[in-house]
C-alpha angles and dihedrals in degrees: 000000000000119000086239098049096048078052091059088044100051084040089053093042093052093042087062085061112038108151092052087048091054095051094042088052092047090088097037078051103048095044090054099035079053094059107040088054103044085050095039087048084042104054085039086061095046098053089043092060096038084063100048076046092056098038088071101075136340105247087346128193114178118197112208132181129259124248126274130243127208117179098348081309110131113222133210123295108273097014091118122094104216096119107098122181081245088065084051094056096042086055098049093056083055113110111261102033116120097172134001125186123174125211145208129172148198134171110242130171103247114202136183129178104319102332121083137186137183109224146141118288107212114213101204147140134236092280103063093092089060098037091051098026104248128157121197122256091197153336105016139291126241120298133199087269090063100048094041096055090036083236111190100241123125134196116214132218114239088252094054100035078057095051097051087051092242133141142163095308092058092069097121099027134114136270132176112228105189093334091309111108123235136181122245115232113161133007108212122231113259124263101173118222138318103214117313087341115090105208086203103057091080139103112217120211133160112279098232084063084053106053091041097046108030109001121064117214125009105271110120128202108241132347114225115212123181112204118227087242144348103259096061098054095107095044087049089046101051087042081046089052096046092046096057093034092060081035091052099034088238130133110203097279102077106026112168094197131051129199120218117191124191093258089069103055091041092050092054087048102048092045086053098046095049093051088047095049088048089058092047101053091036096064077034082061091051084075093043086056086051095052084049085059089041091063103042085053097051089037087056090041078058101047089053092054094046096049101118083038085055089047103037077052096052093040093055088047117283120145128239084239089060094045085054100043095047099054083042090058081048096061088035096053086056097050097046092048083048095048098035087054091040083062093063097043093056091039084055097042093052102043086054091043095044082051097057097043092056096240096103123231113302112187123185120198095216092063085064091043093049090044086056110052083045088062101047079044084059097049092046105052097026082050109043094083103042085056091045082056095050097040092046091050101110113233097233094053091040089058101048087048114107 
């Protein structure tokens, strides 16, 4: 018998029991159904938060202080203030750099006209667009001018421009920054968060206002340096790490300052999803192994019932490896419906769930291959020894049985 007609056949035989076959194929849907939509939700976090990663620089390495120490107690990361805006400008002659921007930073209340707001101030420099990859929404961003004559103007990020009820008309105006007036010359284009942290809740002004004005000393809390390509980050890095090193008078050993690039973080991430999206299709895979029971028990209730069919077929001619391989397309024929209809249904479920959570659908075509080749795995394995069953029943037996 051909392959497509024992297809036909199984196809026939199922369709005279539709109900049974549904049923059967629920598990087979729902385990499939289960993985194509928690991979399909996995990769589209992960792009999601490989672009908020990315968004935050463009070949960003961000330099950061040690940690301080008080009576042989050993204080937070970054609590130290070793990191000077010299150290900034020794970085950015270094080759590979394309842009460097300290920062340091201080919570204020902002208000303008009625509204108010308590946000970060931002003390930066010109660079800072380029280094965190921001455009302007609207009006300009500091420039050296600004930062040289510690002028009292201040660019504000979308969410706080929103809260304090100001828009592009507002570019010249007047804002109160811990009850000293600036002037308003540029609003940022939104970015959205990155984790708990909006990147547009923020008021940028230049960093010598800040330091005269907020922050006593002239330490500042990180250093952002975006490197001229990829390729070149851990070049940059290890010339980063000498330079401060010969700066600081330190060798290696007792470092007070540490430099963290975006590999990195996406590295860790992307260790930490895989092995999250493993776990997950893996207990997905738990339902798609009770479908697979669910077959063979249903396949053995049919070979019972079809007992005197199995023996008037042997005893006209048929061969035990038709028998087999009917009752196996059989199997098959139900794992590959249910797989091929889980598909849909995870397809479905991601691209809503994707929707809601704001990262789009991402589909990748190796998920259904693989789905696939699961299900006919399951009718395989969950089918061979119903039809050995069938195909070992002897003819003359199989016709005397009521």
């Amino acid at each position: 018998m051909s392959p497509f007609e024992l297809i036909r056949l199984a196809i026939s035989r199922l369709g005279t029991s539709r109900l049974r076959a549904v049923l059967t194929m629920l598990g087979v849907i729902i385990g499939v159904g289960s993985i194509v939509a928690l991979v399909a939700v996995a990769e589209g976090a992960t792009s999601g938060i490989t672009d908020r990663i990315q968004g935050l620089g463009t070949n960003l390495l961000t330099v950061t202080p040690g940690a301080t120490f008080t009576n042989f107690t050993r204080g937070a990361a970054g609590s130290a203030t070793t990191l000077t805006v010299e150290d900034a400008d020794a970085l950015a002659k270094l080759t590979g750099v394309a842009a460097v921007e300290p920062e340091v930073d201080t919570q204020k209340t902002v208000i303008a006209g009625l509204q108010n707001t308590t946000t970060s101030i931002i003390g930066t420099t010109p660079a800072f667009p380029a280094v965190r990859s921001y455009t302007m929404w609207q009006g300009s961003f500091l420039n050296q001018a600004s930062v040289d004559g510690s002028l009292r103007v201040a660019v504000l990020g979308a969410t706080t421009a929103d809260d304090l009820g100001l828009d592009g008309s507002s570019i010249g105006s007047y804002i109160e920054i811990g009850g000293l007036p600036f002037q308003v010359i540029g609003i940022l284009q939104p970015k959205g968060s990155t984790g708990p942290v909006s990147q547009d809740d923020q008021v940028l002004i230049p960093i010598s206002t800040a330091h005269h004005y907020f922050v006593s000393g002239d330490s500042v809390r990180s250093i952002g340096v975006s490197v001229a390509s990829a390729d070149q980050i851990d070049a940059t890095q290890a010339l980063m790490t000498v330079t401060l090193e010969q700066r600081h008078g330190t060798n290696g050993t007792n470092d007070d300052f540490s430099i963290q690039s975006q590999a990195q973080l996406l590295s860790t991430f992307s260790s930490v999803t895989g092995l999250l999206t493993l776990l997950l299709a893996g207990i997905a895979s738990i339902s798609l192994v009770v479908g697979g029971i669910g077959i063979m028990n249903i396949m053995l209730v049919s070979v019972r019932e079809r007992t005197r069919e199995i023996g008037i077929r042997k005893a006209v001619g048929a061969r035990s490896g038709d028998i087999l391989f009917q009752f196996l397309v059989e199997a098959l024929v139900l794992s590959l419906l249910g797989g091929l209809i889980g598909i849909l249904v995870g397809v479905a479920a991601s691209a809503a769930i994707g929707a809601v959570a704001g990262w789009g659908f991402v589909f990748n075509p190796l998920t259904v291959v693989v789905a696939v080749g699961f299900s006919l795995l399951v009718g395989v394995v969950f089918g061979v020894w119903p039809a050995r069953q069938a195909a070992r029943l002897d003819p003359i037996a199989s016709l005397r049985y009521e």
